[in-house]
KETOR-629837 format. One line per 10 residues: number of its first residue (from 1); for each residue z, y negated, x of C-alpha. Coordinates in nm, 3 decimals, padded with zeros to 5 digits. Layout:
N
NUM = Z,Y,X | ...;
***
This chain:
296
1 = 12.144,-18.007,05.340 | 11.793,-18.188,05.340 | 11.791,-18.554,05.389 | 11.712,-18.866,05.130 | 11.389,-18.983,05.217 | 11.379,-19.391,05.253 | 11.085,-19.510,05.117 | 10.862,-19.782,05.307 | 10.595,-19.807,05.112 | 10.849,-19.888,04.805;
11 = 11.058,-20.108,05.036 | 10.788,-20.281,05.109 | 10.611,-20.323,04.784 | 10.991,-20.509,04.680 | 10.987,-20.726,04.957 | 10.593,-20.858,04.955 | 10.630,-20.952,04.591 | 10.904,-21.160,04.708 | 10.661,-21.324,04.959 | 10.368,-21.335,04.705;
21 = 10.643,-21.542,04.484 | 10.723,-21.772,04.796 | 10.340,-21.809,04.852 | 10.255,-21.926,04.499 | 10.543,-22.175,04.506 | 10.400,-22.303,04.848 | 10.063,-22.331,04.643 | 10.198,-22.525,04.399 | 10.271,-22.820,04.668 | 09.935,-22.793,04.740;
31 = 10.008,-22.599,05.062 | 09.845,-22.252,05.140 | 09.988,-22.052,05.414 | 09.766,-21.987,05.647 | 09.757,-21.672,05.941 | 09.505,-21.657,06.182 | 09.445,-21.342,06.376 | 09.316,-21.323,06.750 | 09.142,-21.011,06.834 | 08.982,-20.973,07.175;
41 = 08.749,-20.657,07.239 | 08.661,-20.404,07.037 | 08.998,-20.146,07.013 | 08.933,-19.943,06.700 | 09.285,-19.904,06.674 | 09.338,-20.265,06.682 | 09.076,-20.352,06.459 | 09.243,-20.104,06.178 | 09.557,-20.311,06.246 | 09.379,-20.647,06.207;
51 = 09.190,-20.530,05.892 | 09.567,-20.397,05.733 | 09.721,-20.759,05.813 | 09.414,-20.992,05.694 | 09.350,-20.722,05.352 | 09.759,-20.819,05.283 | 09.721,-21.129,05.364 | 09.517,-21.188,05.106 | 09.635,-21.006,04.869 | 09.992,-21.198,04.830;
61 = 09.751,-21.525,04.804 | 09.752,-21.661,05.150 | 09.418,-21.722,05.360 | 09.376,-21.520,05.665 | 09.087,-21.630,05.930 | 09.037,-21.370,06.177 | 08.881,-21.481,06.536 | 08.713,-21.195,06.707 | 08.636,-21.260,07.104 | 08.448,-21.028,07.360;
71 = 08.636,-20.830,07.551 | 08.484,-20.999,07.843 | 08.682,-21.338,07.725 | 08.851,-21.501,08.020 | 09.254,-21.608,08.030 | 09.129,-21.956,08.052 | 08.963,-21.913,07.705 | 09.200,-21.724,07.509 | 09.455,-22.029,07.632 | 09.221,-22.279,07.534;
81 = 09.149,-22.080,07.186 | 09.541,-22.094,07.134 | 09.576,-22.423,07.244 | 09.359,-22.545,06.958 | 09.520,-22.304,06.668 | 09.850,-22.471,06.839 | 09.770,-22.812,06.733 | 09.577,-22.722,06.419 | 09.828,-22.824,06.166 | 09.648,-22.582,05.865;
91 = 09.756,-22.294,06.074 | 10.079,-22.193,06.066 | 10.145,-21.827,06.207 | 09.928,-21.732,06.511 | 09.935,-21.352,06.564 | 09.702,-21.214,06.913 | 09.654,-20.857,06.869 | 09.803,-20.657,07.179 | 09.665,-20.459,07.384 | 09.459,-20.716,07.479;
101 = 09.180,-20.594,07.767 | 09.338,-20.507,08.145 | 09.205,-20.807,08.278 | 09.428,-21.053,08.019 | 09.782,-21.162,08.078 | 09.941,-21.051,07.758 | 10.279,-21.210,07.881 | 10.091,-21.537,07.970 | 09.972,-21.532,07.598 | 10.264,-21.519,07.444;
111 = 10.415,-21.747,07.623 | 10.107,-21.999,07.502 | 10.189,-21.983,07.130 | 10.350,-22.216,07.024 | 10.729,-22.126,06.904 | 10.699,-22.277,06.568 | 10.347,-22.040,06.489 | 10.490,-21.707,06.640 | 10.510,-21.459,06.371 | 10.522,-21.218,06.607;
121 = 10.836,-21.348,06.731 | 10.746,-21.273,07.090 | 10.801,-21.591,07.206 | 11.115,-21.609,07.484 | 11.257,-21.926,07.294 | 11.269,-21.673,06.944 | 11.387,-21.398,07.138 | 11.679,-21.626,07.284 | 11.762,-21.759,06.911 | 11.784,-21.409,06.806;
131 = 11.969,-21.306,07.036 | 12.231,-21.581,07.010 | 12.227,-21.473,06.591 | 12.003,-21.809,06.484 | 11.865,-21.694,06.118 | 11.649,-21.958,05.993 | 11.342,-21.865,06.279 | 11.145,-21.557,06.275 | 11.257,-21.212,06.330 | 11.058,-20.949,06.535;
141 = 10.842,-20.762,06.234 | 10.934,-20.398,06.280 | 11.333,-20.415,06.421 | 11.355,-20.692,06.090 | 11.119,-20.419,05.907 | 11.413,-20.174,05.993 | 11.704,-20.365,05.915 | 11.526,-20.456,05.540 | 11.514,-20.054,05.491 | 11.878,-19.998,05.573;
151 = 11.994,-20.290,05.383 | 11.764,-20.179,05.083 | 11.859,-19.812,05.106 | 12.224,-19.892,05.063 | 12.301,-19.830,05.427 | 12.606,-20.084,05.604 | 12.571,-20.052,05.962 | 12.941,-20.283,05.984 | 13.184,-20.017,06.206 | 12.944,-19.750,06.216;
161 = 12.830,-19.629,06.579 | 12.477,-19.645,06.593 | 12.242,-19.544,06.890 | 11.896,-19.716,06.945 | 11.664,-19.486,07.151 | 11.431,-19.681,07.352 | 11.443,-20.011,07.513 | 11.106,-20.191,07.459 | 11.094,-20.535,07.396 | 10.898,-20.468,07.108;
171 = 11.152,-20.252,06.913 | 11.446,-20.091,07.079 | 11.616,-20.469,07.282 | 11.585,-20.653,07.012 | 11.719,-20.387,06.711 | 12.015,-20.353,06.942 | 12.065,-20.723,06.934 | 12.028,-20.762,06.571 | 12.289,-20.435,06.471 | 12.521,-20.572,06.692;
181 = 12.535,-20.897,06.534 | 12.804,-21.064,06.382 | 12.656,-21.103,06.030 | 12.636,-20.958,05.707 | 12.442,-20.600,05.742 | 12.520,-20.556,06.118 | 12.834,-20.550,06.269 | 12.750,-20.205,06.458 | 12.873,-20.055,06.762 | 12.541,-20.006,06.927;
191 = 12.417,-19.782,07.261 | 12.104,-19.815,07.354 | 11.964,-19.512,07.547 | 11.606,-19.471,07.721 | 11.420,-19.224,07.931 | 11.700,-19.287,08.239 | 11.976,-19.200,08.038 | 12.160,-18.873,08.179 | 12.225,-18.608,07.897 | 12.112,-18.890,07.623;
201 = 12.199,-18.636,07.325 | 12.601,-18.652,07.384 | 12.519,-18.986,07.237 | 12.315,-18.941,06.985 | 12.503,-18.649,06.841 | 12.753,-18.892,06.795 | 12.566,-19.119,06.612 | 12.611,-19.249,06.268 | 12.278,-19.407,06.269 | 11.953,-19.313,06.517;
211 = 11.687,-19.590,06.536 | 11.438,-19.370,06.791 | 11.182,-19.547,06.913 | 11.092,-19.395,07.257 | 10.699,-19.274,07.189 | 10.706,-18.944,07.245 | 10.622,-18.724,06.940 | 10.875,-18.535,06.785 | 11.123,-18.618,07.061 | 11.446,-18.627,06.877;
221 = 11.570,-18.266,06.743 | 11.751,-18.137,06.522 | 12.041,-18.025,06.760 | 12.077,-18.391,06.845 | 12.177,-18.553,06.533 | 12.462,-18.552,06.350 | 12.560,-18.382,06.005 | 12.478,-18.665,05.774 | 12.370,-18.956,06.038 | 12.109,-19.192,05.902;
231 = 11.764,-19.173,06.077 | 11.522,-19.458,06.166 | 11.162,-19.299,06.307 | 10.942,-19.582,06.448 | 10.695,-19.444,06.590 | 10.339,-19.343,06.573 | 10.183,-19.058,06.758 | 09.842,-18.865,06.748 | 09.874,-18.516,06.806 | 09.575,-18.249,06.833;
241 = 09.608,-18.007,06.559 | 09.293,-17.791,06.550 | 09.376,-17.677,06.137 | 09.386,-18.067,06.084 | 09.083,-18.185,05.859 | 09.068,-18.456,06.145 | 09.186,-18.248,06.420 | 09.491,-18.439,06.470 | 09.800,-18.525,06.261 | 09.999,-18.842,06.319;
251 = 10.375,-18.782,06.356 | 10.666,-18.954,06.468 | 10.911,-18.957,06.758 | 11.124,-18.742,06.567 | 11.108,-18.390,06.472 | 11.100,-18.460,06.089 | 11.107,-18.055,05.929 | 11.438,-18.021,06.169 | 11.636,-18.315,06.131 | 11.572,-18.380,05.772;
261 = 11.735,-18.087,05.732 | 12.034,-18.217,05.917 | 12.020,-18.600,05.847 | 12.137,-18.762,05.518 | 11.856,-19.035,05.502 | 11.565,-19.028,05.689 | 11.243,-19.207,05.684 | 10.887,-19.036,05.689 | 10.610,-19.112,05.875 | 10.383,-19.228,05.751;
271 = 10.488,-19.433,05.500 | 10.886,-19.567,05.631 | 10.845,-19.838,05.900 | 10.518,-19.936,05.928 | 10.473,-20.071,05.600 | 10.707,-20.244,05.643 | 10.608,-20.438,06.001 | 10.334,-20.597,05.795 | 10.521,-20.707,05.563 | 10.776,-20.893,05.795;
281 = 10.437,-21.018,05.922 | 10.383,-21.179,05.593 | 10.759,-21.315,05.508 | 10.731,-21.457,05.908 | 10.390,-21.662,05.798 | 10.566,-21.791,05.528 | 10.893,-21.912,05.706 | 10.638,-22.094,05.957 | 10.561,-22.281,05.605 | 10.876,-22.372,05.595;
291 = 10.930,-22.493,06.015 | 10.601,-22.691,05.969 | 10.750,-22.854,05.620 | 11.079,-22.920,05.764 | 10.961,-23.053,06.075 | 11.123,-22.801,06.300;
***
């Protein structure tokens, strides 16, 4: 058996010609969505990460302005920097690229942003309204990045029993709030397991559907999936690999050669989630459009 591969980079190629189609309509009101990007110091992964956003940005007709600080910039800055993109009302999503430098309070930030500009959905009043199943807000860009790739891939989640691994507030608390939901492509039995969690492969070889998201490379094996569950990798790893023409190769959290072999769908990496964060990213800026036009 060798596992269906779910396509991100297709996925997400669907879903930002959806936004590009939202953006022109926006456009033709005379209104241009606008993102602005924050990006403190001089990370060169961040700055890849900024550069990815701002290039699709642009490309499904919105304006991106990026804002790059010193890494020396104080808390009392950044706030003030926010502040003013706050009550700017051209801007409508407000993204701050984490990590920001040791000396910066990154929860302190988010809490700063206003609400109504967080397409990062970060924010503790988005987190609350997703977790209480409000749907006209943002969604968090990679668990709503996942949840578009099941949907898309012809995957219900309603009655399976699906096990999240990882509990960051990033990814793995709030994709086991949104499978878990009472809606239309949830309605899963969900278990959440982490790096505390005795034994954590008598769950997952139960599992109907693995979202791992722990970031450790290549954690999840073969011998703990399934026949036939549906696999969700999210994460991103550099590991050393002298025969690489960069000396590294960038896997997963999962062991892809063993439990593709063992999975029925499966997504790669690269190319499965993280195409698809960004363009999350991109619907978000576009429902802040719509929170700014309605007044919310």
């Amino acid at each position: 058996m060798s596992a269906a591969i779910i396509d991100g980079k297709a996925i997400a190629a669907q879903v930002n010609q959806e936004t590009a189609a939202a953006v022109a309509a926006w456009k033709a009101k005379g209104i241009t969505p606008v993102l602005v990007v924050v990006l403190v110091g001089d990370d060169p992964a961040s700055q890849i990460y900024v550069r990815n956003k701002t290039r699709t940005c642009r490309e499904l007709g919105m304006e991106s302005r990026q804002i790059v600080l010193p890494a020396q910039t104080t808390q009392s800055e950044l706030l003030a920097l926010i502040g003013e993109l706050n009550a700017d009302p051209e801007v409508h999503g407000i993204l701050v690229q984490f990590p920001l430098p040791a000396h910066l309070d990154e929860q302190a930030v988010i809490h700063a942003i206003s609400p109504k500009k967080d397409v990062d959905c970060f924010h503790p009043e988005n987190v609350g309204n997703l977790l209480i199943g409000e749907t006209e807000g943002f969604s968090p860009c990679t668990p709503r990045g996942v949840m578009e790739l099941l949907a898309r891939s012809g995957f219900d989640p309603a009655g399976k029993f699906a096990v999240v691994i990882g509990r960051s507030n990033i990814v793995g608390k709030p994709i086991t709030a949104m499978l878990m939901q009472k809606a239309k492509g949830a309605n899963a039995t969900v278990c959440c397991v982490h790096s505390g969690t005795p034994d954590l492969a008598q769950y997952t070889r139960q599992a109907d559907l693995i979202v791992c998201a722990i970031g450790k490379p290549e954690f999840l094996r073969g011998d703990m999936v399934k026949p036939g569950a549906v696999v969700i990798d999210v994460g991103i790893n550099r590991v050393d690999d002298p025969a690489a023409p960069k000396g590294y190769r960038v896997v997963g959290d999962v062991d892809y050669d063993e439990v593709s072999q063992v999975a029925s769908l499966i997504t790669p990496v690269p190319g499965g989630v993280g195409p698809m964060t960004i363009a999350m990213l991109m619907r978000n800026t576009v429902t802040a459009v719509q929170l700014a036009a309605d007044g919310k």
